[in-house]
N, C-alpha and C positions, 0 to 999 in steps of 0.2 A: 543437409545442414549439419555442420559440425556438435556433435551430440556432447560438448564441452562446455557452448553456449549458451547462456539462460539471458532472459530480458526481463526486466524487474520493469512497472508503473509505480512510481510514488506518486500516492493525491492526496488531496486535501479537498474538502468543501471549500465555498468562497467564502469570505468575511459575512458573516450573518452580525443580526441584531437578537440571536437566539441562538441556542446549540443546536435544535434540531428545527430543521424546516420544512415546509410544505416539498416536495419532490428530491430529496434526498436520498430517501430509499429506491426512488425508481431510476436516479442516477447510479445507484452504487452497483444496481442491479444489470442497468446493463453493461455496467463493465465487467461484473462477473461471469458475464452472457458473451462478449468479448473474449474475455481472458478463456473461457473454457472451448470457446469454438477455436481460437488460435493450437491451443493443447491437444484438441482434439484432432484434426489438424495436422498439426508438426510436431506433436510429441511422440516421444519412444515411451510405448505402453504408461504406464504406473507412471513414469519418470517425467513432469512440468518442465517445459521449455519457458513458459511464459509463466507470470508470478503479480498479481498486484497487492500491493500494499496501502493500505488509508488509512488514514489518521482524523480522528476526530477533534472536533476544534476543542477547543480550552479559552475560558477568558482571560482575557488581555486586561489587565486591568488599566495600564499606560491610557490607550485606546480605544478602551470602551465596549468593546467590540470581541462577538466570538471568533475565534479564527485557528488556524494551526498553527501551531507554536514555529516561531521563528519562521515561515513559511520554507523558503526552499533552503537556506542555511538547513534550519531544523532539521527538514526531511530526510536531507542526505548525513546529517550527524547521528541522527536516529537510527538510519540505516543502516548506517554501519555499526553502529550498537550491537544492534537486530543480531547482523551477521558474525557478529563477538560472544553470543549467548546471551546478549540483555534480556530480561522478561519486562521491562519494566517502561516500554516504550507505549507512545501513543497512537501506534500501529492498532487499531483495534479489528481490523477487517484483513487477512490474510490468506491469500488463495494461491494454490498452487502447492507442491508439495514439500515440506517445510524441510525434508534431511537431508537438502542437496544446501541450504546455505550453509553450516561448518565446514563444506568445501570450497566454497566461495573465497578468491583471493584476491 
């Protein structure tokens, strides 16, 4: 595998009637569980191949509803924030190891 390569997840919970709900942690978990067996895996030592990113909802106030901002707009405006130097994103969960995105083009 071309050691240039990385593969990012962007997620989001689904629209809730709440920020935080019953079985979110055990989703978020295994994709952590996921992303880390992938790494483990296919990664060159120290150096993540694989990356997820998630974002915690926000209310909506339009509709009602907790959700991720902008949903998939958002995610990838965000993203590439992310990979600009933003701190200020609603990425709240990031795995994988963070000094290969200022290389990211």
């Amino acid at each position: 595998m071309d050691p240039q390569i990385h593969f990012a997840l962007l997620s989001d919970f689904v629209d809730a009637p709440e920020r935080d709900m019953p079985g979110d942690a055990e989703l978020l978990e295994a994709a952590r569980t996921g992303i880390d067996a992938l790494n483990e895996r296919f990664g060159a030592g120290d150096e993540s191949r694989f990356f997820l990113f998630h974002r915690t909802r926000q209310w909506n106030e339009r509709d009602q509803i907790w959700m991720g901002w902008e949903r998939k707009r958002g995610k990838v405006e965000e993203f590439n924030r992310l990979l600009r130097g933003a701190k200020d994103t609603s990425f709240a969960v990031q795995i994988g190891s963070p000094h290969v995105l200022p290389m990211v083009r």
